[in-house]
C-alpha positions in Angstrom: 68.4 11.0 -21.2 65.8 13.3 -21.4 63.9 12.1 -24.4 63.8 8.5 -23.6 59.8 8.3 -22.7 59.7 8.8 -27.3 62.3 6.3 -27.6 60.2 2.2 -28.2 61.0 -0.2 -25.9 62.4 -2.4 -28.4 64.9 -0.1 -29.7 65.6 0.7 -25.7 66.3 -3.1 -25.6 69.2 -3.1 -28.3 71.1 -0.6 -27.5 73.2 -2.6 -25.1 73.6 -5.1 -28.4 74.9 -1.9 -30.2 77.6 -0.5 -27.1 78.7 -4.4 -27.3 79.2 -4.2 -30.6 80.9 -1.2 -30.6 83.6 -2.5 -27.4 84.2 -5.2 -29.8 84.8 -3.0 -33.1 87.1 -0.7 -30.7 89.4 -3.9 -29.4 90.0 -5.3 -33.3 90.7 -1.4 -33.8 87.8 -0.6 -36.3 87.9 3.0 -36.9 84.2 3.2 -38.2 81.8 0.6 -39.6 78.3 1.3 -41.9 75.0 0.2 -40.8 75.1 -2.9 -43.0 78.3 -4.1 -40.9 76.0 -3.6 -37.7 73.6 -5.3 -39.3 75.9 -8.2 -40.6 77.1 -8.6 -37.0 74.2 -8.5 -35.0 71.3 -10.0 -37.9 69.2 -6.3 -37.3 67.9 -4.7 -40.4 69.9 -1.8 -41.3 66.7 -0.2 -42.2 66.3 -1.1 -38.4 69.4 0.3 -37.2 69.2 3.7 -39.2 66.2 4.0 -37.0 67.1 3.2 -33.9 70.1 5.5 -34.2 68.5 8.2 -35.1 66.2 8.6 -32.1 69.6 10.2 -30.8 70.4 12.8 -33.4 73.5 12.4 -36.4 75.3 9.7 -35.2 76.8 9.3 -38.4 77.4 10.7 -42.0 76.1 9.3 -45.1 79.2 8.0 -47.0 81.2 8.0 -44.3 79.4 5.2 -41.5 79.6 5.6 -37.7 83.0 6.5 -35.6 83.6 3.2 -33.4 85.1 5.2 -30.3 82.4 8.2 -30.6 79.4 5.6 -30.9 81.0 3.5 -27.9 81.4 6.9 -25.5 77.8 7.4 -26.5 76.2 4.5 -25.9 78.7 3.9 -22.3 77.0 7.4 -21.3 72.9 6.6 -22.5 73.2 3.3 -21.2 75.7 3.4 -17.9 75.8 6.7 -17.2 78.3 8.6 -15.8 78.2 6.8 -12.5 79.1 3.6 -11.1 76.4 1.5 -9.9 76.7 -0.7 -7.0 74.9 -4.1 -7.4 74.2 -6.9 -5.2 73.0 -10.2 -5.6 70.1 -11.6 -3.3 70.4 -15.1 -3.2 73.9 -16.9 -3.1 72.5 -20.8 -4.6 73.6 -22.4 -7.9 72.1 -19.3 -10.3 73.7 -16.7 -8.1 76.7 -18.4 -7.7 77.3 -18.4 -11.0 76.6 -15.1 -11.8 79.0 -13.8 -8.5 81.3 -16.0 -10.9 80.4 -14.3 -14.1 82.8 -11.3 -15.7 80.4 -8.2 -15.2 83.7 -6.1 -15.7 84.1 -7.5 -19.4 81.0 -5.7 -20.4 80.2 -2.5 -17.7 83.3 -1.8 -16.0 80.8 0.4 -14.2 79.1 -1.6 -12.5 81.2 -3.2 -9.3 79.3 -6.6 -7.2 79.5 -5.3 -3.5 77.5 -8.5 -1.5 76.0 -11.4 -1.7 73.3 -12.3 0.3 72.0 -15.6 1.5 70.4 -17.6 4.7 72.2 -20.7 4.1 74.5 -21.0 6.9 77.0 -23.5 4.8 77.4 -20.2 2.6 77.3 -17.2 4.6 81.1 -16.0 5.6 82.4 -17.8 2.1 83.8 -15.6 -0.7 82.4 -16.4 -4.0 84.8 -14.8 -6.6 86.2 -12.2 -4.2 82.4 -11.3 -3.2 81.4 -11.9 0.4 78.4 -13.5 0.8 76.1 -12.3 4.3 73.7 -13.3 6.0 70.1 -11.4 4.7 69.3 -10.2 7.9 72.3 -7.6 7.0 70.5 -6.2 3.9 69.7 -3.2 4.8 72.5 -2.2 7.2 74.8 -3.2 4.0 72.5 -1.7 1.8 73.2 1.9 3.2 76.5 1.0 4.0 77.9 0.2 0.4 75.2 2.5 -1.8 73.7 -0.7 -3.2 71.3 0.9 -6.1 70.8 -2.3 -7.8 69.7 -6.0 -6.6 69.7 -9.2 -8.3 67.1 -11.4 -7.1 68.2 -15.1 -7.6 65.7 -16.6 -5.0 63.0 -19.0 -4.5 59.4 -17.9 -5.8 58.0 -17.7 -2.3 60.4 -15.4 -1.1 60.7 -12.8 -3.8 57.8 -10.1 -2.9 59.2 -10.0 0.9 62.3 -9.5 -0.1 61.7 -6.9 -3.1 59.7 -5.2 -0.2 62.9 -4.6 1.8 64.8 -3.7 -0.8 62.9 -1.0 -2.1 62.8 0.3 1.7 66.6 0.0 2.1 66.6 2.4 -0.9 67.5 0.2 -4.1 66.1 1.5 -7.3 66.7 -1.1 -9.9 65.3 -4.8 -9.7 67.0 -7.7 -12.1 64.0 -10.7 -11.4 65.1 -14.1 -12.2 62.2 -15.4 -9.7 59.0 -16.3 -11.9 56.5 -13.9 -10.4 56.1 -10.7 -11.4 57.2 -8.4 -8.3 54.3 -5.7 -6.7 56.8 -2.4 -5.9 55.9 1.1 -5.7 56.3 3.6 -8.3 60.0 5.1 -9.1 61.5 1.1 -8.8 62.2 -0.5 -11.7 61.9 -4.2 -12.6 63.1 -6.1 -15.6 62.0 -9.6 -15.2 63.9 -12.7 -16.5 62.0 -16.2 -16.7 64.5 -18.7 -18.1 61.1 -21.2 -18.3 59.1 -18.5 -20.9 62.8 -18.0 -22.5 63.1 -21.8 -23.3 59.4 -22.1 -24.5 59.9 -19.0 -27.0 63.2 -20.6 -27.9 61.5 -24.0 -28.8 58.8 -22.2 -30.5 61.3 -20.5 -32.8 62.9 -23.9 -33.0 59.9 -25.4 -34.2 58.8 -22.8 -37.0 61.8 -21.5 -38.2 
């Protein structure tokens, strides 16, 4: 996407909202929806969503709305791409399990979960939902082996940096950080960084002055 340095982050940020919403209108066998549908479904201004769309040229016609299957192929192609990214998950406990366990396929059926890695002995050699879990001292033999781009870190705190580090030397380019520092990596990887603790806090803060 050659343009995407114009695009604002927080328009970046919804545009998986809108290729899920778009899957969805595509199943119930929506031919094409307006803005204010969008916005009914997903409680973003339509204002909001005219916007955001047109970052990307005519997506739609005035009087006419957006065609479901030609919005879906373009946001699959802006956000997936045209190739299939191989992901794996660094960290095999009670969050990684259950995302080895979650259905990735239901919404990128680009995206395949090649490994698990782990140092607990009680869980390297198991298969968690048809994912073999290894032992970390494989990473970057596996790494190479199945053209892992993309690592989810589910670890301790005190082990993330080391092991960012030998990811981004084994060659992966994308970093999904559920640890609760914020990783040091060179230039060219990219981290998004999830803390479930400052998630809850904005949630009760929300809560509290809604």
């Amino acid at each position: 996407m050659n343009n995407k340095k114009k695009i604002p982050n927080a328009t970046m940020k919804r545009l998986p909202l809108y290729y899920r919403y778009f899957k969805e209108a595509e199943k119930s066998g929506t031919d094409r929806v307006s803005s204010r549908e969008i916005s009914d479904a997903l409680d973003i201004d339509s204002a909001t969503i005219r916007r955001d769309f047109s970052y990307f040229g005519e997506l739609g016609r005035k009087g006419y709305g957006y065609n479901v299957k030609s919005l879906l192929k373009f946001f699959m192609e802006h956000i997936h791409g045209n190739e299939t990214r191989n992901v794996a998950i660094i960290g095999a406990g009670n969050l990684g399990s259950a995302l080895l366990n979650y259905k990735f396929s239901n919404i990128n059926d680009r995206m395949n979960v090649v490994a698990a890695f782990d140092r607990n002995s009680n869980i390297v050699g198991t298969k968690i939902n048809d994912t073999e879990v290894f032992h970390s001292d494989e990473l970057e033999r596996l790494v190479l082996e199945h053209s892992i781009d993309v690592a989810i870190l589910t670890l301790p705190a005190e082990s993330g940096q080391e092991m960012a580090e030998r990811l981004v030397e084994a060659g992966v380019k994308g970093i999904l950080n559920f640890t609760p520092i914020r990783l040091d990596v060179s230039d060219g990887i990219y981290v998004h960084n999830i803390d479930l603790s400052v998630e809850l806090q904005a949630l009760f803060f929300y809560m509290k002055n809604f």
